[in-house]
N, C-alpha and C positions, 0 to 999 in steps of 0.2 A: 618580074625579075628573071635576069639571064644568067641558070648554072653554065658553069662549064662541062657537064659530068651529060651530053646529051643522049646516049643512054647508059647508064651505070649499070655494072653486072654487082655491085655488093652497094652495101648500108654507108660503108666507110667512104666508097666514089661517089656515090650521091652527097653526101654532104660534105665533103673538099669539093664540090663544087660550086659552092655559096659562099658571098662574104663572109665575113669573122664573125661579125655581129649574128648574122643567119645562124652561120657553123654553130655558134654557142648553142643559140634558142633551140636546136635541133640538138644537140647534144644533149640537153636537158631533156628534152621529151624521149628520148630514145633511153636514158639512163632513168626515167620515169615509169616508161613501161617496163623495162628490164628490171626494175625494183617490182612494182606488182606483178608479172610474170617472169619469175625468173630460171622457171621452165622452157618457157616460149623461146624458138628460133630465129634469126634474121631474115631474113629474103630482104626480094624484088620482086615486087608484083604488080604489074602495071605501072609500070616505073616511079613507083612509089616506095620507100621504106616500111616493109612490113614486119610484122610476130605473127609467127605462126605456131599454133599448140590445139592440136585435133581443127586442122581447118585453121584461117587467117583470123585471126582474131582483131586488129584494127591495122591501117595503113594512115601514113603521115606523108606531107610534104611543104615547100615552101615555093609561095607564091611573090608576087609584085607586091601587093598588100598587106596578106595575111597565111598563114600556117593551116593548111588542110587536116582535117582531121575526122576520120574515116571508121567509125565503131558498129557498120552495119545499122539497119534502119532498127531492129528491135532493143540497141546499142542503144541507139540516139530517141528511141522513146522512153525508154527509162530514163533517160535524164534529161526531159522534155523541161520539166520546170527549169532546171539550172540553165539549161542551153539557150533558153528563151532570148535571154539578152544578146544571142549573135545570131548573123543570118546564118541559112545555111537550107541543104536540103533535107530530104527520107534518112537517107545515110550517111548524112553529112552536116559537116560545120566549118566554121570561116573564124578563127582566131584573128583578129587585128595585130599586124607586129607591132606598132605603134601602143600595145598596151602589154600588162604584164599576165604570160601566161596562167592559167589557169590549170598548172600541172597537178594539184591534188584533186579537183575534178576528172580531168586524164587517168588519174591511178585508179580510180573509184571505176570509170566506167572501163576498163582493162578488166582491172579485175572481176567488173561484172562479165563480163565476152567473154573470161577464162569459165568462171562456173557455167556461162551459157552453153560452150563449147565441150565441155567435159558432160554433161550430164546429156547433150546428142549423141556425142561417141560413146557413150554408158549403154542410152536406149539401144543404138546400133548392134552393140556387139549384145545385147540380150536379144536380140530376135534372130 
């Protein structure tokens, strides 16, 4: 799939750059994690839709096919069972748009990355 947005400086130009249909599904994941982090910050990072709270905590995007979804490799092994049923990489997975997201999965593993994130920047600042 081809945005318009080809490289976007905010959250909001990347995703007016996708059809309607996209827009939405991305609308939801972005109102997904902003519900389980709602501490966490927006970015751009690697031209990607991020939250960031002590360090990036997941990145999102939309493809030709499917909805990238990006929770770090120790992200995406805690929820090795669930995840099982889509491909994907270490730190990565491949949402099919053609089926309906899996956004309380999504919220689960956010807010796994939030405590993961918080309890590095804990250790950090005690030593």
């Amino acid at each position: 799939m081809k945005t318009d947005a080809a490289n976007p400086q905010t959250m909001d130009g990347y995703i007016a750059g996708f059809p309607p249909d996209v827009r939405a599904i991305l609308e939801r994941i972005r109102a997904t994690i902003a519900q389980a982090a709602p501490e966490a910050e927006e970015a751009i990072k690697y031209r990607l839709p991020t939250f960031v709270l002590d360090g990036n905590l997941v990145h999102f995007g939309a493809f030709k096919r499917h909805i990238g979804f990006y929770a770090t490799a120790s992200g995406h092994e805690a929820f090795r069972k669930e995840l099982s049923a889509y491909t994907g990489a270490k730190g990565s997975v491949k949402f099919p748009l053609n089926q309906p997201m899996p956004l309380e999965l999504m919220g689960r593993m956010v807010k796994f990355r939030v405590a993961e994130n918080r309890a590095r920047a804990a250790a950090k600042r005690r030593k």
